[in-house]
VOPAGU-2260 file (C-alpha; in pm, 1 decimal, decimal comma):
REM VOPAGU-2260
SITE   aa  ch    i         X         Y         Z
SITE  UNK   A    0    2289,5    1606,7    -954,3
SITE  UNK   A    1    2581,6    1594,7   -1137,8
SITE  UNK   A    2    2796,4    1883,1   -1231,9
SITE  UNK   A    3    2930,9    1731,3   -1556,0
SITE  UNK   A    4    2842,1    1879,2   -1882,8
SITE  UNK   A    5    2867,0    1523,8   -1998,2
SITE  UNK   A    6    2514,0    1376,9   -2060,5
SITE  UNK   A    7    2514,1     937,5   -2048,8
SITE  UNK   A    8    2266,7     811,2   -2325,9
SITE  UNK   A    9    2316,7     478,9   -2302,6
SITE  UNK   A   10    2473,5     204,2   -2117,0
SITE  UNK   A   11    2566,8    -163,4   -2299,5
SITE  UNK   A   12    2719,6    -483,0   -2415,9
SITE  UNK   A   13    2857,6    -457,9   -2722,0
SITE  UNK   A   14    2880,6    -793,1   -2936,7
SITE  UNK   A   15    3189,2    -890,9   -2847,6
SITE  UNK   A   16    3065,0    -864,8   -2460,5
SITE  UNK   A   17    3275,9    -550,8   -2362,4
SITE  UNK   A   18    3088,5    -297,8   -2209,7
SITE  UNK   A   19    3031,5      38,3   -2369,4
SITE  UNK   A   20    2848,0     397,0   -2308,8
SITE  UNK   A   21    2758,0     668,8   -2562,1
SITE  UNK   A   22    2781,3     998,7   -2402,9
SITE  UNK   A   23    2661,8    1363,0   -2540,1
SITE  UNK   A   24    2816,9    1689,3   -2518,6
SITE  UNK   A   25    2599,7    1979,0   -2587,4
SITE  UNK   A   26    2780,2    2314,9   -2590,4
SITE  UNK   A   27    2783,9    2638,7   -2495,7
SITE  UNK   A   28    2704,3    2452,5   -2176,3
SITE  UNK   A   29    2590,7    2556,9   -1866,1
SITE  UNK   A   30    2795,5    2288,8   -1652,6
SITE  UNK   A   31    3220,3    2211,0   -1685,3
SITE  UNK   A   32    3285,5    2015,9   -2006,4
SITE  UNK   A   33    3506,5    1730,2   -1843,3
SITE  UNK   A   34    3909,6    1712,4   -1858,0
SITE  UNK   A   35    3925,8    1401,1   -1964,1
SITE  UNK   A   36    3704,8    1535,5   -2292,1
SITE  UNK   A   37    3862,5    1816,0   -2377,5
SITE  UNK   A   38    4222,9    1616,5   -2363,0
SITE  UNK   A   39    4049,2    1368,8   -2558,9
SITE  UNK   A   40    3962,3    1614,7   -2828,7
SITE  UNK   A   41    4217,9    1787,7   -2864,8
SITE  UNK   A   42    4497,5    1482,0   -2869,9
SITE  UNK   A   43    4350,9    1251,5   -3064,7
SITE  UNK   A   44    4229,7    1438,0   -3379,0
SITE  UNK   A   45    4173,8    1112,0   -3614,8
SITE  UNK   A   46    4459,7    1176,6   -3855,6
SITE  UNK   A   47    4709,9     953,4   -3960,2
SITE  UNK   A   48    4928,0    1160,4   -4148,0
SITE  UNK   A   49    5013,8    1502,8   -3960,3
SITE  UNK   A   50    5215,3    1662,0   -4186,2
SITE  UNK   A   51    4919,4    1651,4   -4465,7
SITE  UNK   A   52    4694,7    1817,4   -4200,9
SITE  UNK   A   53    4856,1    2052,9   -3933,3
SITE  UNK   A   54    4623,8    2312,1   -4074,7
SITE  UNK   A   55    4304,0    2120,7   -3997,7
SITE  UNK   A   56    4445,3    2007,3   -3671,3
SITE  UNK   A   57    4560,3    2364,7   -3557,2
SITE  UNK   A   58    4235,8    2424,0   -3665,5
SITE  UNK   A   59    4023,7    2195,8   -3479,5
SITE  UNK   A   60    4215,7    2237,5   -3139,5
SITE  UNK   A   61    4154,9    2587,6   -3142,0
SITE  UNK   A   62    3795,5    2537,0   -3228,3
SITE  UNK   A   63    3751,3    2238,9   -2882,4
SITE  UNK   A   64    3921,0    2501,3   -2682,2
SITE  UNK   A   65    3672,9    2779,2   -2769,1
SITE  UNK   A   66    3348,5    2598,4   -2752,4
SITE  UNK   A   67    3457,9    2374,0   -2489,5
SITE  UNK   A   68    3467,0    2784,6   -2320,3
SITE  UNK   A   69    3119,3    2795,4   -2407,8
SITE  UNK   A   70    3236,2    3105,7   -2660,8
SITE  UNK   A   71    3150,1    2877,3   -3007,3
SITE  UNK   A   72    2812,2    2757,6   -3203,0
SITE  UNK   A   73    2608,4    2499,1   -3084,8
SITE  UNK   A   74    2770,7    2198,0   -3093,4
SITE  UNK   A   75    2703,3    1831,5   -3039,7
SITE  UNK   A   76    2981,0    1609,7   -2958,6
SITE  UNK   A   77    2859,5    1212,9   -2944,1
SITE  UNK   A   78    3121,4     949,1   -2773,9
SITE  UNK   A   79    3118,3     614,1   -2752,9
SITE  UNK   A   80    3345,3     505,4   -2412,6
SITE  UNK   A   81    3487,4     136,6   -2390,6
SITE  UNK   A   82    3596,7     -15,4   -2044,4
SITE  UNK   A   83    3655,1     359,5   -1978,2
SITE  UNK   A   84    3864,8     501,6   -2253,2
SITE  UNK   A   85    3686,3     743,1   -2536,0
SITE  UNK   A   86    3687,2     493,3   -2816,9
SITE  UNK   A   87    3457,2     687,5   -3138,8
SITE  UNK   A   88    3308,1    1007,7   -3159,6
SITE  UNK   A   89    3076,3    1215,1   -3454,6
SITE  UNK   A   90    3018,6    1553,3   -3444,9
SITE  UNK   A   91    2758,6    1833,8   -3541,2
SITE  UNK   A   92    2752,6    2193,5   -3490,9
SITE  UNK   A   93    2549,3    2448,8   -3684,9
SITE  UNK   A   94    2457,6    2834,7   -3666,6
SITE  UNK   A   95    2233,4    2973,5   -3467,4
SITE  UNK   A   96    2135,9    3248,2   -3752,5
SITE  UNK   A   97    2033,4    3013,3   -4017,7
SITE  UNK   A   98    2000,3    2689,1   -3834,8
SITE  UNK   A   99    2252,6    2558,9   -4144,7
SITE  UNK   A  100    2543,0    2331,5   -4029,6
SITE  UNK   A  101    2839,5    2066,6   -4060,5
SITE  UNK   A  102    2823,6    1755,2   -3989,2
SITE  UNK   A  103    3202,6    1539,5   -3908,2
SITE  UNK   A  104    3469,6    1444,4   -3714,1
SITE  UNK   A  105    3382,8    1059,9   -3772,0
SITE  UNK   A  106    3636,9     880,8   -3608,9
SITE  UNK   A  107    3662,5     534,5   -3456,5
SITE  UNK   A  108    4000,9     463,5   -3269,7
SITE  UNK   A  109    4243,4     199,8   -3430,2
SITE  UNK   A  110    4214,0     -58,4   -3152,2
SITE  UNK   A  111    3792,7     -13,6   -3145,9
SITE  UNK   A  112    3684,4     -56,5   -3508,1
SITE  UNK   A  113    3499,7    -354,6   -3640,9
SITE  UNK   A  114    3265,9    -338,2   -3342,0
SITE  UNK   A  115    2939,5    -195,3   -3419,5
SITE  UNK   A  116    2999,1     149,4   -3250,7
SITE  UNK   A  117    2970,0     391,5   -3512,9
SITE  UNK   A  118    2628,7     243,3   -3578,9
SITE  UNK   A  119    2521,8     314,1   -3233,7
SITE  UNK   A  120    2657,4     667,6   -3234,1
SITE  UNK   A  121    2494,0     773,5   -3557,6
SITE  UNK   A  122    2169,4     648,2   -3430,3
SITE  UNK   A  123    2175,1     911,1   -3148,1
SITE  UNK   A  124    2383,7    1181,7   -3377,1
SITE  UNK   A  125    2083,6    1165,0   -3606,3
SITE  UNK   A  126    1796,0    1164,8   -3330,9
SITE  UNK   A  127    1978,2    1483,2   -3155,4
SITE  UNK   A  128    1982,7    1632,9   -3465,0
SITE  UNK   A  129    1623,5    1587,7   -3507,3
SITE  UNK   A  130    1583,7    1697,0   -3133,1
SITE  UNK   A  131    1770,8    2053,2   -3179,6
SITE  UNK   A  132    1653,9    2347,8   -3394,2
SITE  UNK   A  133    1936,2    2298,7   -3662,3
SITE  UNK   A  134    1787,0    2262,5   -4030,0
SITE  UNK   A  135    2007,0    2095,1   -4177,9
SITE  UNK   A  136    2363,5    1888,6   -4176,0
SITE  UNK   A  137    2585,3    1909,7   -4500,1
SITE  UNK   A  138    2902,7    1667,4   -4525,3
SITE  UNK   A  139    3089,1    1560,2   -4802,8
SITE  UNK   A  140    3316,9    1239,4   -4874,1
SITE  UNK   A  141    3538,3    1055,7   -5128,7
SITE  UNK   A  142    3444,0     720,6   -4949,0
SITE  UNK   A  143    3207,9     455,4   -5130,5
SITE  UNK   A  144    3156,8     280,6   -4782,0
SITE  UNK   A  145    3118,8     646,3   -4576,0
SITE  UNK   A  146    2868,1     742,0   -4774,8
SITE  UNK   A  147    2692,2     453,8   -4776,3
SITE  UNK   A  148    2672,4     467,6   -4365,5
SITE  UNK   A  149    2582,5     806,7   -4417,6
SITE  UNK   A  150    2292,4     728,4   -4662,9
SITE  UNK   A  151    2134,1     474,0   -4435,0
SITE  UNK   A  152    2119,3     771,6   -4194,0
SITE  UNK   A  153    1908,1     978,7   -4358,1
SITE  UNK   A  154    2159,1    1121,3   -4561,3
SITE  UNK   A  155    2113,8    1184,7   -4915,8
SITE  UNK   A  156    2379,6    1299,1   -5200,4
SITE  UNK   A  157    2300,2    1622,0   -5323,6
SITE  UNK   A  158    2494,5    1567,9   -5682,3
SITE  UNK   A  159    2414,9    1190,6   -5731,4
SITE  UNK   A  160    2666,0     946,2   -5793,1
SITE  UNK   A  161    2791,7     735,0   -5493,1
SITE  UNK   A  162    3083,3    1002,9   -5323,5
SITE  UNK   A  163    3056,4    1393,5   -5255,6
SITE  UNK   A  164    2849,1    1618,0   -5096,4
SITE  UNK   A  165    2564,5    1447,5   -4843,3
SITE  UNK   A  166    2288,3    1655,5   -4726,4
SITE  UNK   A  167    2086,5    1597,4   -4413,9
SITE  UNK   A  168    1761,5    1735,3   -4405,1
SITE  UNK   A  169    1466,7    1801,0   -4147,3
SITE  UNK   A  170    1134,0    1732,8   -4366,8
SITE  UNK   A  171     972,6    2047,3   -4284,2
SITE  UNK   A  172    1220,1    2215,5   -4483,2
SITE  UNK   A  173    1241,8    2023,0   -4803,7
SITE  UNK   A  174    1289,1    1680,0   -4913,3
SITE  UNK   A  175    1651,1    1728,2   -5106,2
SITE  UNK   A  176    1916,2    2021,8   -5038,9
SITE  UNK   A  177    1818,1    2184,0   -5394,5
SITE  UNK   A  178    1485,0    2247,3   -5269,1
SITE  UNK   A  179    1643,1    2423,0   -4944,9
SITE  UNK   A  180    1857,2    2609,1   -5171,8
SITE  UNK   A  181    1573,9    2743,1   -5408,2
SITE  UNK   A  182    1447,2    2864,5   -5132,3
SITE  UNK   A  183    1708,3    3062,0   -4938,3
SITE  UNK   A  184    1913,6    3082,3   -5212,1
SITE  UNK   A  185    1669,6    3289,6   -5496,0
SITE  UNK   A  186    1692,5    3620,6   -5414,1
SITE  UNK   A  187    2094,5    3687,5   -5283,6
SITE  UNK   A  188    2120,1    4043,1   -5297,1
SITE  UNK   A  189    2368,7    4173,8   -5038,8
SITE  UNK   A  190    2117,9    4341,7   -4823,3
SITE  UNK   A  191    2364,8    4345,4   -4506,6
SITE  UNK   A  192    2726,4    4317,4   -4435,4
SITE  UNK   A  193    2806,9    4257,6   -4010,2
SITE  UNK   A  194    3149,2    4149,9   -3907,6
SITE  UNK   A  195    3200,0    3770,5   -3918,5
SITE  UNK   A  196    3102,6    3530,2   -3582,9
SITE  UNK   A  197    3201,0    3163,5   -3531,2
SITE  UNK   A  198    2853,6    3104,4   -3625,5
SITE  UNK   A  199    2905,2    3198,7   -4002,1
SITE  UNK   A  200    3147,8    2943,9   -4090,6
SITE  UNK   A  201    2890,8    2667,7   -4180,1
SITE  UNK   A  202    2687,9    2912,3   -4421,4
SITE  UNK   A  203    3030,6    3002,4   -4546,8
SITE  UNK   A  204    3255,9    2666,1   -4559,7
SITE  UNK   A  205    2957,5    2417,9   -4563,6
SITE  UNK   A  206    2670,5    2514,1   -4762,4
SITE  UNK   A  207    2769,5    2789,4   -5013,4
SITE  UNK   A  208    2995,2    2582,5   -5186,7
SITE  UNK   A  209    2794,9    2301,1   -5220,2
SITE  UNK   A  210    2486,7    2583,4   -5442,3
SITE  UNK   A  211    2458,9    2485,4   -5803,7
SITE  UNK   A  212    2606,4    2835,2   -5876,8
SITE  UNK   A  213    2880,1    2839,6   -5707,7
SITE  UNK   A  214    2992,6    2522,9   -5861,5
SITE  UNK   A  215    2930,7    2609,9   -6240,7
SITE  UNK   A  216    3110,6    2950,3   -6105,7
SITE  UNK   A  217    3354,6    2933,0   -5845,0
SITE  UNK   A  218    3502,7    3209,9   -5707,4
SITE  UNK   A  219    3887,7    3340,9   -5806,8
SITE  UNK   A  220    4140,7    3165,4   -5560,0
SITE  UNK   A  221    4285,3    3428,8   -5344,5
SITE  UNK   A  222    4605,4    3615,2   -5413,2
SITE  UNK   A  223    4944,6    3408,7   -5380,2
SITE  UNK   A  224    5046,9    3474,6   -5073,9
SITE  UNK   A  225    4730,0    3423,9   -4902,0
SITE  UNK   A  226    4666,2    3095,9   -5109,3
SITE  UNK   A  227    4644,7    2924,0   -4771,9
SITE  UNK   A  228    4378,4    3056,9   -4645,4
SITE  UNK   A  229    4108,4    2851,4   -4830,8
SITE  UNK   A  230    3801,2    2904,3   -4631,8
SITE  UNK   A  231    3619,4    3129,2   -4384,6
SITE  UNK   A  232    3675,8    2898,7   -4114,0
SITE  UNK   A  233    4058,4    2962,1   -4155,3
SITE  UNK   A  234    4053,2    3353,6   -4215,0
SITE  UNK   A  235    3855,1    3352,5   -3879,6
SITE  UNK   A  236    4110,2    3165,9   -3708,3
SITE  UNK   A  237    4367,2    3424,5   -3811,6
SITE  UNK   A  238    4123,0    3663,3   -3689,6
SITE  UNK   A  239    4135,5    3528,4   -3388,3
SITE  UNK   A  240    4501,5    3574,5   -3356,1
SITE  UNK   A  241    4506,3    3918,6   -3448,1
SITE  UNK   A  242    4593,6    3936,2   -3785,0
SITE  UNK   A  243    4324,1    4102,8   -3956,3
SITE  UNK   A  244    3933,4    4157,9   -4006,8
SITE  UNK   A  245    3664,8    3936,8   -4148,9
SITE  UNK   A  246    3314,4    4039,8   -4293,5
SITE  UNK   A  247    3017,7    3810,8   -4408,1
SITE  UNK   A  248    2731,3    3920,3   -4651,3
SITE  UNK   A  249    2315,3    3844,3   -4594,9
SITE  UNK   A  250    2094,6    3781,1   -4846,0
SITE  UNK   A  251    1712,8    3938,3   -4774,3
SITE  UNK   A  252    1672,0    3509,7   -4606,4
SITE  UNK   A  253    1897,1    3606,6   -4370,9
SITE  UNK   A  254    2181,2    3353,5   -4483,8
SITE  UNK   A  255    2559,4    3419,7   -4594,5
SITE  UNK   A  256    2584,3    3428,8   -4964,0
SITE  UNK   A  257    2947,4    3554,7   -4892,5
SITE  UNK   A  258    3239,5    3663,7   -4699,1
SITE  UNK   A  259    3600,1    3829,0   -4693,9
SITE  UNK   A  260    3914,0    3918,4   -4518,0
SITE  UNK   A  261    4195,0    4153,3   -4504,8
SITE  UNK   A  262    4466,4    3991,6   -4315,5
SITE  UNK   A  263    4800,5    4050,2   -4285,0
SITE  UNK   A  264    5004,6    3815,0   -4419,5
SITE  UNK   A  265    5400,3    3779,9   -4412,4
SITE  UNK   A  266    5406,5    4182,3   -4362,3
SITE  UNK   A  267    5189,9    4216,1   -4642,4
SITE  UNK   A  268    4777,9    4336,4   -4590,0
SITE  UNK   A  269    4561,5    4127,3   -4881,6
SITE  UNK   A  270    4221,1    4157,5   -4898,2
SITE  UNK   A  271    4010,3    3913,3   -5065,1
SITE  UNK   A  272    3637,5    3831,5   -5158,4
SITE  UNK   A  273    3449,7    3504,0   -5176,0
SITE  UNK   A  274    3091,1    3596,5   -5324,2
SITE  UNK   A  275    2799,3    3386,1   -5472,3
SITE  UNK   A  276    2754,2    3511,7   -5833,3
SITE  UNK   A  277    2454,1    3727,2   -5786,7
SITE  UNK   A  278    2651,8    3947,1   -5535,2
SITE  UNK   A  279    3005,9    3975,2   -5731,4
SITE  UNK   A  280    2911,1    4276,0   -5898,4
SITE  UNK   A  281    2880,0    4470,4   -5505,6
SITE  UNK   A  282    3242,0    4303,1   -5425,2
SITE  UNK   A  283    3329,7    4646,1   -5344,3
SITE  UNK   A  284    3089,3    4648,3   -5043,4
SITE  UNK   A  285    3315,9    4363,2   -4907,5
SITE  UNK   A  286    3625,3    4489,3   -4931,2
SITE  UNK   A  287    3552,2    4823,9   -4748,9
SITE  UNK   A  288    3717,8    4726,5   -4417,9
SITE  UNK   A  289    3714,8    5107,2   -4296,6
């Protein structure tokens, strides 16, 4: 038996004749996530501009590290390998609270487009995802063509229109995000605020934004000199390294219907609150940090 965390889910000819295999990575895992993964992962992070996004890449190769240490959410990592070299990969993760996630990290490398292998990774992205207790998968693009992929998925656009935010959702819980969000959404009373986990980031970053109310009424951007920290995800990462503290909110569902930090920032402690509307009016049960 092997001792690889990496799971083989198929084995094939692609078109061209080349041969390929999709592989799954389910984590925390119980077995060592390969080397050759993690290096994979963490190097090539499907950007061709890195100046435009060191944040997301700091990001993201702080987030491989920690849940390929079995210390993150439950994550799905599908890879498609050609004559042995990683050559596409999707993504899901989601919380274990809520069963809300993200769906992402589409990538297919230069040299390997144009053959089919996104296809075949989607089909088993969206069968896992069926498979695992997550609820649903939100996503969002400016792409015509991505969200067309996306669409014949299962995918459907939460706004209309043919780019944006996609929602993928298990039937048992609705049959359009809206009708998810009526329901976990309708009563968002703070009824608990618990420091912040790794979890909370999709409730936070992927899902709250994408509530009607929270669109017609966005919260204030944070102060100046913490403009850069534009989501949860990010104020957790500087968490992480010390800087600071970060609380979420519950609704009586159980879900996030907000968060907020106090960090310190170039010598300078700023607190700030992101809140669905219903709860701004307790914003000062978020920004006790005592």
């Amino acid at each position: 038996m092997s001792d690889s965390a990496l799971e083989l889910l198929e084995n094939g000819i692609l078109s061209n004749g080349e041969p390929f295999k999709v592989h799954r990575l389910i984590t925390p895992a119980e077995k060592t996530v390969p080397k050759r993964v993690i290096q994979y992962m963490i190097a090539s992070l499907g950007y061709d501009n890195y100046r435009k996004y060191v944040n997301d890449q700091n990001y993201w190769r702080l987030y491989y590290r920690t849940a390929f240490d079995n210390q993150g959410a439950v994550d799905h990592l599908y890879l498609a390998e050609v004559n042995g070299s990683f050559a596409a990969r999707v993504w899901f993760a989601y919380s274990r609270n809520s069963g809300f996630g993200n769906f992402g990290n589409v990538y297919t490398e230069p040299e390997h487009r144009q053959k089919g292998l996104m296809g075949i990774l989607m089909k088993h992205c969206v069968a896992g995802f069926e498979a695992s207790s997550a609820k649903m998968l939100c996503c969002s693009t400016g792409s015509k063509f991505a969200a067309a992929s996306y669409i014949k998925s299962g995918f459907h656009l939460i706004y209309g229109g043919e780019t944006g935010p996609l929602c993928l959702l298990k039937k048992q819980y609705g049959n359009h995000f809206l009708d998810m969000a009526e329901k976990y959404y309708s009563d968002n009373k703070i009824v608990k605020v618990r420091p912040a986990v790794i979890d909370d980031q999709y409730d936070c970053d992927k899902i709250l934004d994408k509530l009607p109310a929270m669109r017609s009424d966005p919260p204030e951007p944070p102060p100046e000199a913490g403009c850069f920290v534009t989501e949860f995800r990010i104020a957790y990462q500087e968490m992480l390294n010390g800087s600071g503290k970060v609380l979420v909110a519950e609704n009586s569902s159980g879900v996030c219907v907000g968060y907020s930090w106090q960090l310190n920032i170039f010598g300078k402690t700023i607190t700030h609150a992101v809140l669905h509307p219903d709860c701004r009016k307790d914003r000062d049960l978020m920004i006790n940090f005592d």
